[in-house]
C-alpha positions in Angstrom: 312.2 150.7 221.6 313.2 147.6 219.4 311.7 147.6 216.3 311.0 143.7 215.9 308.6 141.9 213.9 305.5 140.2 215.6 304.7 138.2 213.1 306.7 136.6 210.6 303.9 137.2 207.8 300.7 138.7 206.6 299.5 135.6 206.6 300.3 134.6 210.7 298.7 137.6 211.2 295.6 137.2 209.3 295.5 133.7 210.5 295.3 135.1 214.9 292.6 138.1 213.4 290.8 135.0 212.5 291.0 133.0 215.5 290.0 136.6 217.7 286.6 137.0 215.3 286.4 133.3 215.1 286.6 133.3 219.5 283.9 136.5 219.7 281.5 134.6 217.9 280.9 132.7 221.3 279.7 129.2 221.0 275.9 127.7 221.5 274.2 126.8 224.3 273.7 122.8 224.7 272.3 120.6 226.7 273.7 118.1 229.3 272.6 115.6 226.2 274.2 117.3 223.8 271.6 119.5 221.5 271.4 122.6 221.0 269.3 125.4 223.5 267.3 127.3 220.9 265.0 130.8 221.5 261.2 131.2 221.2 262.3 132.3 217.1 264.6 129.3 217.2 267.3 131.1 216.7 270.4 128.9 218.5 271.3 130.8 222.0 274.8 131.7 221.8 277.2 132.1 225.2 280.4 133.5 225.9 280.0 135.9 223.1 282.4 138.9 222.7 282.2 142.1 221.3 284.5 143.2 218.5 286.7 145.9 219.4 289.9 147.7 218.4 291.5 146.8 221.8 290.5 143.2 222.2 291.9 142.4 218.9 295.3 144.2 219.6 295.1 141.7 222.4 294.6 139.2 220.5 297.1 139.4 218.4 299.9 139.7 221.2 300.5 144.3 221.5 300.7 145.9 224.5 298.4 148.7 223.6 296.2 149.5 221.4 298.2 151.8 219.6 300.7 149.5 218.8 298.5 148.1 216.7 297.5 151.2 214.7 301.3 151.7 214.6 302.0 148.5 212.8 299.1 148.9 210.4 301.6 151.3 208.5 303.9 148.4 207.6 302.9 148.1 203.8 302.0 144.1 203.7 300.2 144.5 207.2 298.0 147.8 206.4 295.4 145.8 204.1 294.6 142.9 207.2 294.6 145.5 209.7 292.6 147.8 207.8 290.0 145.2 207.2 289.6 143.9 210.7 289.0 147.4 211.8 286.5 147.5 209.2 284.9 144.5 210.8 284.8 146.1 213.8 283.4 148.9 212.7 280.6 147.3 210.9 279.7 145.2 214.5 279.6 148.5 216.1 277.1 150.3 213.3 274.8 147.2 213.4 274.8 147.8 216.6 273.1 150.9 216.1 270.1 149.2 215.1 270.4 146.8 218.6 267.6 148.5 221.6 270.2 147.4 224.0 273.5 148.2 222.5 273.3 151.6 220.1 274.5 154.3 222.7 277.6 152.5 223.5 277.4 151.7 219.6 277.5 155.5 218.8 279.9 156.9 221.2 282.8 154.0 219.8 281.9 155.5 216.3 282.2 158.9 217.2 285.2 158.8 218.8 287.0 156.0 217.5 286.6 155.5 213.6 287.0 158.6 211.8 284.1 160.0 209.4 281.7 158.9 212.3 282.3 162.1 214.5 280.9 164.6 211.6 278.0 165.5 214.2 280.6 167.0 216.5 283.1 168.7 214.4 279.9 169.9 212.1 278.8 171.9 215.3 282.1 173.4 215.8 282.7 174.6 212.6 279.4 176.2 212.1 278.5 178.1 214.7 274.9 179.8 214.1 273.6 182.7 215.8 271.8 182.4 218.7 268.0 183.4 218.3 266.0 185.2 221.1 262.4 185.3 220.8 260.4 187.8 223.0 257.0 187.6 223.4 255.8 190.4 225.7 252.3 190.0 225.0 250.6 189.8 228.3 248.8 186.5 228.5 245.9 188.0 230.6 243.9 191.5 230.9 245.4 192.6 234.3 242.5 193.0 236.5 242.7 196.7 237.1 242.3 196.8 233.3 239.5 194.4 233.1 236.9 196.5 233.8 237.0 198.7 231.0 237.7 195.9 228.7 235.3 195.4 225.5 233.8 191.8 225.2 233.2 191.8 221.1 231.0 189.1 219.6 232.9 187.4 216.8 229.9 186.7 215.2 228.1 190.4 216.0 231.7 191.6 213.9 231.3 189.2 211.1 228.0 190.7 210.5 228.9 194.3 210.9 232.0 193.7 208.4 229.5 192.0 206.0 226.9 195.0 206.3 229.8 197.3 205.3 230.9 195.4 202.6 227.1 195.4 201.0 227.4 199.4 201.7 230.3 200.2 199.7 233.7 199.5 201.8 234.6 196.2 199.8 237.7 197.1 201.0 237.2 194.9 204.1 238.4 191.5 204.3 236.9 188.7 207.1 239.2 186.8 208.5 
């Protein structure tokens, strides 16, 4: 594998990073006239519009793969440029986070393509926490057979009879 230049400096480089954020921008809507197609916030409607990612700007700028372009951010004059249109990119994708349409695509790119962003994952895998079973085997319902001889106490009849004690000596009683 040839190792060859792409660019002959930092600046070409910076100057086609440009032109790829420059092209995902899209361009507005006009019409046949001339003027510009605006929404109901007036807000100019924008077409052709792109979004920023890791791969469209190694295409961009002319590699084969996407890793070739992580591979020539660790030529010292190139690191900086590359490092701050990845930053770019990752900033579209967390403001996408905040889109209705777009913030589940938006997550999963963080998560598995930017690091810091997959904590959530690697957090679970390093702590693993014990399991907790709760049992509840408190029937629900007097079987029937049991019904029967089943009590029905008056809360109110109880309240009385706990007060009655109470006034009798056995303050020891507490209502609840």
């Amino acid at each position: 594998m040839p190792n060859r230049m792409k660019f002959k400096s930092p600046e070409e480089m910076q100057e086609k990073i440009d032109a790829y954020f420059e092209d995902c921008k899209g361009h507005p809507l006009t019409t046949v006239d001339g003027r510009i197609v605006f929404d109901k916030y007036e807000n100019p409607v924008f077409v052709d519009v792109k979004p920023l990612t890791i791969t469209g700007l190694a295409l961009a700028l002319g590699f084969t793969t996407r890793q070739a372009l992580l591979n020539y951010q660790k030529r010292g004059a190139y690191q900086e440029i590359i490092e701050r249109a990845k930053l770019r990119i990752e900033n579209y994708a967390e403001m996408r986070l905040y889109d209705r349409d777009g913030w589940n695509g938006a997550k999963f790119n963080l998560q598995n393509n930017f690091q810091k962003w997959d904590a959530e994952r690697t957090g679970q895998d390093d702590k693993k926490t014990p399991a907790i079973n709760i049992i509840c085997d408190i029937p629900r319902t007097v079987p029937a057979a049991e019904a029967q001889d089943a009590i029905e106490l008056d809360p109110l009849a109880v309240s009385e009879a706990i007060k009655e004690l109470d006034r009798k000596g056995g303050g020891e009683h507490e209502q609840s």
